[in-house]
C-alpha positions, 0 to 999 in steps of 0.5 A, a space after each residue: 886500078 884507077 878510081 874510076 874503075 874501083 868506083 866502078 868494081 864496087 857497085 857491081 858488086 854491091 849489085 850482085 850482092 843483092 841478086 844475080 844478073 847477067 851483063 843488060 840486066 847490070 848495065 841497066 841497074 847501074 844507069 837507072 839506080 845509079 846515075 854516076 855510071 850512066 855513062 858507062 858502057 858495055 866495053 866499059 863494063 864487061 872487063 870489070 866483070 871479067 877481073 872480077 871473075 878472075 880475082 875469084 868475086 864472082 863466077 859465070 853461070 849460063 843463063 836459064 831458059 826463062 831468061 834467054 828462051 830460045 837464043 839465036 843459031 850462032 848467039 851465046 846464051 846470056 851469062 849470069 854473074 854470081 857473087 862468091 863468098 870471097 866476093 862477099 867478104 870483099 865487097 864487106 871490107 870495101 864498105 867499111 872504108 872511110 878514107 878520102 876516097 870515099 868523099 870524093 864526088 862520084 865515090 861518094 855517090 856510090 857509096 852513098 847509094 849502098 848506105 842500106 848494106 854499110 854499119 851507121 858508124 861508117 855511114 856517119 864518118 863517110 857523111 862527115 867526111 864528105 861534109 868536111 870536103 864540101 866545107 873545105 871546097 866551098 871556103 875556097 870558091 868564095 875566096 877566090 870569087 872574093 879576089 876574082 869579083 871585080 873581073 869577072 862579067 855578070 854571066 861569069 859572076 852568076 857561073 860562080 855563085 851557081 856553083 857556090 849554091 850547089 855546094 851549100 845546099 848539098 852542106 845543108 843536105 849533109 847536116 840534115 843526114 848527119 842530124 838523122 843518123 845521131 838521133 837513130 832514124 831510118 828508111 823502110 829500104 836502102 837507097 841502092 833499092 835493096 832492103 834494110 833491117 830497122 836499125 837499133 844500135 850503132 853497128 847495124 845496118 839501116 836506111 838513111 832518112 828520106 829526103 824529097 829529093 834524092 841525093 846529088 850524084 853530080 859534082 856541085 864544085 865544077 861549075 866554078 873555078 
């Protein structure tokens, strides 16, 4: 399974742990609460459903009248998928992972975007793991503008600093995060839209504090080189 496609598995079921759907309906939740698949498509989506279903996480169930109440002579009635109990369990075990995976820039996206499900222990190594990785990236970008500066034109050199910026910013956003989370302060609900409880222990489920601006789920470091 590439990564893509396990980024992928996640949030689907991350999604159909808080409701069943059927396939527009995930599709759509995916796009518009999490911008990393906007570019995912229904030829893209239905195989993922179809594994999953196959590994026993979720199961088909036919669509309710309220749903789909008078489908075309010839058109299948919508599908709805439910996460199983295995699926549960499953989806659990993904969220108490933090290896390198999870920093990367579009896993960490989706991860992020189901904190309100994930303990604050795990939520704090993800987020000072994905920090690290940004430290890491950024040492690099300004090494190599530091040998590359005097070769490059001014629209290139801009290029370069952009994506420079990108990267400190999302640091800055990082430490604030990870600030908030030591000194216990939580969201009202989670930023996949799903609710989540007050947060009193470092075991427990919780929100992320909210910022103006929501979480970059695009990958500062590629406009530079």
């Amino acid at each position: 399974m590439s990564r893509r496609s396990g980024i992928l598995e996640f949030a689907v079921l991350g999604l159909l742990r808080e409701s069943p759907m059927h396939g527009y309906e995930l599709r759509k939740r995916l796009n518009t609460s999490l911008g990393v698949f906007r570019a995912f498509s229904y030829g893209t989506l239905y195989p993922c459903l179809k594994t999953l279903v196959a590994n026993g996480w979720l199961i088909e169930e036919p669509g309710s009248a309220h749903e789909d109440p008078a489908p075309l002579a010839g058109r299948r009635a919508k599908i709805v998928y439910r996460l199983t109990a295995d699926g549960k369990e499953h989806f659990e075990q993904l969220l108490s992972q933090t290896g390198p995976d999870a920093y990367e820039d579009e896993h960490f996206a989706a991860r992020f975007a189901f904190f309100g499900q994930t303990s604050r222990d795990v939520r704090m190594r993800v987020l000072e793991g994905r920090r690290s990785r940004l430290e890491e990236r950024l040492e690099k970008m300004r090494a190599s503008l530091a040998r590359t500066r005097e070769r490059l034109d001014d629209y290139t050199l801009e290029l370069q600093r952009h994506g420079m910026e990108s990267v400190e910013r999302e640091v800055r956003w990082l430490n604030e995060l990870i600030e908030s989370e030591r000194a216990g302060r939580d969201l009202k609900g989670s930023a996949s839209g799903g609710p989540a409880q007050q947060d009193t222990t470092t075991g427990s489920t919780g929100g992320l504090p909210r910022r103006g601006d929501t979480p970059r789920t695009d990958t500062p470091g590629d406009t530079a080189t």
